[in-house]
VEXPATI-890110 format. One record per residue: x, y, z of N, C-alpha, C, CB in turn. Coordinates in steps of 0.2 Angstrom, whole numbers, plus 5000, padded with zeros to 4 digits. Atoms other than C-alpha are relative to their C-alpha. Glycine has a CB too. Layout:
XYZXYZXYZXYZ...
END
This chain:
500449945000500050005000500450065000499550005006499749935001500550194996499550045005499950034992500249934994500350345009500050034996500350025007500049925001500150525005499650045007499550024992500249914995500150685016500050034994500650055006500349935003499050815009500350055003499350015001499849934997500050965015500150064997500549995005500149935004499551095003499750075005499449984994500649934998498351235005500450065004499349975006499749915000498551435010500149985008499150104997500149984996498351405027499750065007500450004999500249924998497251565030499649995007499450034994500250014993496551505046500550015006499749945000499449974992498251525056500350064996500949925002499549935001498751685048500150035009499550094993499250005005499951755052500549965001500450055001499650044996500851605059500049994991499849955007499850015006500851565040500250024994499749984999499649945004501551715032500850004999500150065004499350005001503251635036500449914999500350045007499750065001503151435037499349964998500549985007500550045001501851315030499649985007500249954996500550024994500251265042500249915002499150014997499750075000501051075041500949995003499949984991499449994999502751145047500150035007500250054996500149974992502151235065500249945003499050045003499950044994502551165081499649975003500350035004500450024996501451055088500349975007499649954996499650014994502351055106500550004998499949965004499150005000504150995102499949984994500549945004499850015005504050935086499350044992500249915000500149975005503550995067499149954998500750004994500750035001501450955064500149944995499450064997499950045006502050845048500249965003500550034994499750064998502950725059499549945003500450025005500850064996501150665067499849964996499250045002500450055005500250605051500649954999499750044992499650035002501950545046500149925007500650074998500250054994501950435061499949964999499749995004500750055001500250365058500349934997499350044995499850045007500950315042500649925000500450074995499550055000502550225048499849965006500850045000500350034996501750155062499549954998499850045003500350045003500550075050500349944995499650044998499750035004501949995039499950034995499849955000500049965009501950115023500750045001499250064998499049975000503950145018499650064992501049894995500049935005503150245000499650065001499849994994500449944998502650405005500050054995500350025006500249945002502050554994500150045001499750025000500249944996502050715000499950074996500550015005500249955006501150844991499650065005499549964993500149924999501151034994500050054998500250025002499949955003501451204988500450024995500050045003499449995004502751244975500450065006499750024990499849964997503151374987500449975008499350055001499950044996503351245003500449964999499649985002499850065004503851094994500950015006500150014989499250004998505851144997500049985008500450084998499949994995505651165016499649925001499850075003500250064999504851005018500649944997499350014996499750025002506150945008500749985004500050034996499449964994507451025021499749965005500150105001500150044994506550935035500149935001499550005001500150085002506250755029500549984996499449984997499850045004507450725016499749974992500049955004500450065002507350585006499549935001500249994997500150064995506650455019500549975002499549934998499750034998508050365019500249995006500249994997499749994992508450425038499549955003499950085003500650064994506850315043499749944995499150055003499950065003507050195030499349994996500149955005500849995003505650255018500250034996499550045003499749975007505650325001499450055000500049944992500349945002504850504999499950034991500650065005500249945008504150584981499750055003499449984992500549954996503650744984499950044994500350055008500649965006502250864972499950065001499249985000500249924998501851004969499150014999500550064992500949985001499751074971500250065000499349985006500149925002499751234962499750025002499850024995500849974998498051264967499649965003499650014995500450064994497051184982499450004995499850045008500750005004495651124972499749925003500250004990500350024999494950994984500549945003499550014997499750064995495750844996499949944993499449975009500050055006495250724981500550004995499450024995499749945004496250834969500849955001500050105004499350034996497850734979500149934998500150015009499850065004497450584970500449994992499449974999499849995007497750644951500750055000499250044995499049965000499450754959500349935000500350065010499650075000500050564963499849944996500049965007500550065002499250454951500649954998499450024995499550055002500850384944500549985005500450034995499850014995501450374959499849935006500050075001500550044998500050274966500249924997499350044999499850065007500450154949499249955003501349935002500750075000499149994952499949995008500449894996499950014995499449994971499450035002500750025003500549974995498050034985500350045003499649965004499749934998498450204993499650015007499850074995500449974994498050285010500250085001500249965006499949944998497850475012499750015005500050044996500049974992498250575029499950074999500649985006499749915000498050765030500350025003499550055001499549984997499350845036499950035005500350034996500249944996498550955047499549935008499250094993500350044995497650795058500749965004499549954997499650054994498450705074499849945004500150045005500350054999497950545078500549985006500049954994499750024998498350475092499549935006500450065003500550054996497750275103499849954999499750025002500250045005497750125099500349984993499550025000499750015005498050015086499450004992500449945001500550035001496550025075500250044992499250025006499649985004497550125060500149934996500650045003499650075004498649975058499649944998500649975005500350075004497549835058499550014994499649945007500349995003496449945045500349974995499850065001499749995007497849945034500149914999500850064998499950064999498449765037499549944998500250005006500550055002496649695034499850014993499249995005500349955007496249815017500149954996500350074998499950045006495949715002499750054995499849925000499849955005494949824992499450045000500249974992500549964997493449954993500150055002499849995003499749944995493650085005500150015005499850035001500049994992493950095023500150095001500949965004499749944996493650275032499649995006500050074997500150024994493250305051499650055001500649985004500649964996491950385062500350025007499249965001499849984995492350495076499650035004500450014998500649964998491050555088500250075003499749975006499949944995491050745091499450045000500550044997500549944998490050905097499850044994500250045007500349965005489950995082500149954993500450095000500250055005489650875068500150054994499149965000500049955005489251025056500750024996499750055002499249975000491151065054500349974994500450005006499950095003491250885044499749974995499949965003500450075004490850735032499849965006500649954996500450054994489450655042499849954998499550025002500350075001488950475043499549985004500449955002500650044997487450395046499949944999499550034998500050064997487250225052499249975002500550005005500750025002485750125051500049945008500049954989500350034994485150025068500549925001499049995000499450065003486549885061500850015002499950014992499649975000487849995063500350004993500349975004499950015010488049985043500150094998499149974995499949925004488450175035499450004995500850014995500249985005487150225026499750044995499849974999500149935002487250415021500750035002499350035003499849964997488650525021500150064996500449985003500149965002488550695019500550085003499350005002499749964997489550865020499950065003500350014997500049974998489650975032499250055000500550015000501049995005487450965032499950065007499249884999500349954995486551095043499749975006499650054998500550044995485450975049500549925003499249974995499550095000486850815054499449955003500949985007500450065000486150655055500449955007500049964990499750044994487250595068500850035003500149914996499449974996488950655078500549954998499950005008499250045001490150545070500250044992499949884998499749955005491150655058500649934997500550085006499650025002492350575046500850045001499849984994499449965002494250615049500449994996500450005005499849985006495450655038500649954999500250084999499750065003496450475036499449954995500149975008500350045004495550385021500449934996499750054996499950075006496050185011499649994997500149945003500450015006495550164994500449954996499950074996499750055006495950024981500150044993499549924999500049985008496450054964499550054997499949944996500649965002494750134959500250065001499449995002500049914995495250294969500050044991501150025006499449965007496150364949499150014998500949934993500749985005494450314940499750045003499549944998500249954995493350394954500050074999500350015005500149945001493950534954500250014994500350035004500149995006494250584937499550024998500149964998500849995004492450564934499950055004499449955001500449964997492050674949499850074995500450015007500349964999491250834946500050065006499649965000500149944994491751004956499550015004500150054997500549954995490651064969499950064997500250005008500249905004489851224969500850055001499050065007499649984998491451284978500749984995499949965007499450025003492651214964500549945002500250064999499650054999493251064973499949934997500250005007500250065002493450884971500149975009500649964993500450014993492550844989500249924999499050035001499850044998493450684997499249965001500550035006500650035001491650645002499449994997499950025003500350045009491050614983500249965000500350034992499750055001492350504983499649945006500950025000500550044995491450414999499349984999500050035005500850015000489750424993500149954993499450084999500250065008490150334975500249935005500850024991499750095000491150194985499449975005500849975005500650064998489350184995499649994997499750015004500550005005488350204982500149934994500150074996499950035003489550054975499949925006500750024996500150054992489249954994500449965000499349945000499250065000491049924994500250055006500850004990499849974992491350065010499949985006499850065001500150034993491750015025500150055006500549945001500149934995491550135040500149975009499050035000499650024991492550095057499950075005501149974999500349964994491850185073500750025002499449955005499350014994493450235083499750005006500650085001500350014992493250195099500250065004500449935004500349944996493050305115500749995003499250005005499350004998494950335120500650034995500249945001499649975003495650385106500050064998500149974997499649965001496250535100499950044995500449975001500149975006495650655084500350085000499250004998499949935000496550815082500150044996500350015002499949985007496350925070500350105001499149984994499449954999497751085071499950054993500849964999500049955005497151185058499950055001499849984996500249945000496551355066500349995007499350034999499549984994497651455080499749965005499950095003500250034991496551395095500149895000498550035003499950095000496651195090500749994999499749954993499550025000498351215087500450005006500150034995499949984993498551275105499949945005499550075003500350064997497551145110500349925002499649994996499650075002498450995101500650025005500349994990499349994996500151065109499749985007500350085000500149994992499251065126500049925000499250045004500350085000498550885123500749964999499349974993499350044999500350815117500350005007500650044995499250014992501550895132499649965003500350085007500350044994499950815145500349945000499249984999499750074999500350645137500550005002500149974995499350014999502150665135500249995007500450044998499850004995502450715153499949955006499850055002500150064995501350605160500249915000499450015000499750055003501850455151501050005000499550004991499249984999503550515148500149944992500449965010499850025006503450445130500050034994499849965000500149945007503350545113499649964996500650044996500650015007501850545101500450054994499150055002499849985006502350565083500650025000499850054997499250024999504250515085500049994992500249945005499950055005504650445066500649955000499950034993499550035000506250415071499849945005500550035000500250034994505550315087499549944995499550055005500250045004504250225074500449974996499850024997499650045005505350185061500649945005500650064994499750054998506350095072499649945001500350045006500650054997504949995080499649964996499450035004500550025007504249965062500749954998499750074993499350035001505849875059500450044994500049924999499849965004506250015046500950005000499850075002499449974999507850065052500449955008499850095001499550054994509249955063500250045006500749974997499849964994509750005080500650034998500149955006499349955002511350055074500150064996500349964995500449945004510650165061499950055007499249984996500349934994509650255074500450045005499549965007499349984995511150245086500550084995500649915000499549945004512050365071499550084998500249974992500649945002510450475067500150045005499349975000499949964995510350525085500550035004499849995004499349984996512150545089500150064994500649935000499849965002512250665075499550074999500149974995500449914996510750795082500150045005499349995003499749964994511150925093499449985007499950114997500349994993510950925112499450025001500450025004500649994998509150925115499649955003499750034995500650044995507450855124500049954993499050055003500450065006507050765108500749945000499750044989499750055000508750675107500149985006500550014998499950014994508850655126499549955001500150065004500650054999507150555124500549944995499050054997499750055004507950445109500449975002500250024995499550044995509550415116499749995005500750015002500150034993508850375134499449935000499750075005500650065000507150305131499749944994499350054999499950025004507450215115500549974998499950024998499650045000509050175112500349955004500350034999499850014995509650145128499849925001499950055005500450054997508150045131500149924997499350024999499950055006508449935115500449965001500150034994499150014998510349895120499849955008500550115003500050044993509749845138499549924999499650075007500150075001508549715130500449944996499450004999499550075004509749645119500549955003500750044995499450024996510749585133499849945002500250055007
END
C-alpha cells in the first residue's frame, strides 16, 4: 500500500503564523505537525510515501524530511498549484500510486490510541475503509449515518441538519478505483473535488466500510490558532505523563523494523543536544541495548 500527506493549501485560518512557514510545518509542542500524520503512516507499515504541497513549501519540507531514507522510507514529493479539493491529491500522485492501493492522511490531523489504523491497513483488500469519530459539532464535517445495524448508510458534507455525531476524519483507504473515481468526479459548487464524493460513490458501490473509533482515542485536527494550542496542550499532557513521545518517526521507524538499531544509534548521535534526542537516546536506544542483553 501507498501513503500520501496532503499538506498543501493557503493556510488562511492560522494567519499570520503562516506568512512565514507552511500550516503542516508549525510546532505541535516539540516537534513539526508533519511528523504526526507521518507517524500514523510508519506505524501502520507504509515505507512509500507522497508528500504533496505548495510549490512554494515543497523545498522546506524537503529540508526537513529528506529523502526517507533516515527512517527507512522512500519520499516523492508534488507540487498542488492550486487547492482544488482533498480528492484533487489523487490525480497529483496518480503515477505514483501505479496499480497499488493508497492511503491518504491530511497533514494538518493528529491521531493518536490504539491500534485500530494498523490493523485497517493490514486487513484492506479492496473498497474503502474510512472511520467515524464522535463529536459535538458534527456540522464542521463529512457526516455518517448508520442504520440500527451499525452499517453506514448516508454520508453527507458538512449538512446543517447532521444525521448523527460521527464525523469522518481525515485518514481515508482506497483500492485502485480511487484514479477512475475521481476523474469522473464533478466539482462542487465551491470548485472542489470533495473527498466525500469520493465516499458516497464507494457507497453507492456497497464496497465502503465505516469503522467507529472507539472511545479513547484521540482525533485532532490543528488547523486554526485555538486547535493548534490545544493539540500542543494535549501532546505535552501525554508526554509528561507517560513520559513517552507521540509522533516520533524516528521512534516508529525503528519499532516498524524500518531502520536498525545501529542506524538509529547514528541518526541520534548526529542531532544536537536536546529533549527530543535525550528522549531517543535514553528512552529508546538505551532501552533497546538493555533488552538485547
Amino acid at each position: 500500500m501507498k501513503g500520501i500527506i496532503l499538506a498543501g493549501g493557503a493556510g488562511s485560518r492560522l494567519y499570520p503564523l503562516t506568512l512565514v512557514a507552511s500550516k503542516q510545518l508549525q510546532p505541535v509542542y516539540d516537534k513539526p505537525m508533519i511528523y504526526y500524520p507521518l507517524t500514523t503512516l510508519i506505524e501502520g507499515g507504509i515505507r512509500d510515501i507522497c508528500i504533496i504541497s505548495t510549490p512554494h513549501d515543497l523545498p522546506r519540507f524537503r529540508q526537513l524530511l529528506g529523502d526517507g531514507s533516515r527512517f527507512g522510507l522512500k519520499f516523492d514529493y508534488r507540487e498542488q498549484a492550486k487547492p482544488e479539493g482533498i480528492a484533487q491529491a489523487f490525480l497529483i500522485a496518480e503515477n505514483f500510486i501505479g496499480h497499488d492501493n493508497v492511503t491518504l492522511i491530511l497533514g494538518d490531523n493528529i491521531f493518536y490510541g490504539g491500534d485500530t489504523f494498523q490493523r485497517a491497513f493490514a486487513e484492506f483488500k479492496s473498497g474503502a475503509t474510512v472511520f467515524g469519530y464522535h463529536v459535538q459539532d458534527p456540522e464542521r464535517y463529512g457526516v455518517v449515518e448508520f442504520d440500527a445495524n451499525g452499517k453506514a448508510v448516508s454520508i453527507e458534507e458538512k449538512p446543517l441538519l447532521p444525521k448523527s455525531n460521527y464525523a469522518v476524519p481525515g485518514l481515508y483507504i482506497y483500492d485502485n478505483e480511487i484514479i477512475s473515481i475521481v476523474k469522473n468526479l464533478k466539482p462542487s459548487a465551491r470548485g472542489e473535488l470533495e473527498i466525500t464524493a469520493v465516499n458516497v460513490e464507494y457507497l453507492r458501490r456497497g464496497t465502503l466500510r465505516v469503522q467507529r473509533l472507539a472511545r479513547g482515542f484521540a482525533w485532532l485536527d490543528a488547523g486554526t490558532s485555538s486547535s493548534l494550542h490545544e493539540a500542543s496542550a494535549y501532546v505535552q499532557t501525554i508526554e509528561k505523563r507517560a513520559g513517552i513521545k507521540i509522533g516520533c518517526p524516528e521512534e516508529a521507524a525503528f519499532q516498524s523494523g524500518f531502520v536498525a538499531l545501529t542506524a538509529l544509534e547514528k541518526i541520534v548521535g548526529e542531532m544536537p543536544n536536546c529533549e527530543y534526542r535525550e528522549y531517543l537516546a535514553k528512552e529508546v536506544v538505551a532501552e533497546a541495548k538493555r533488552l538485547k542483553k
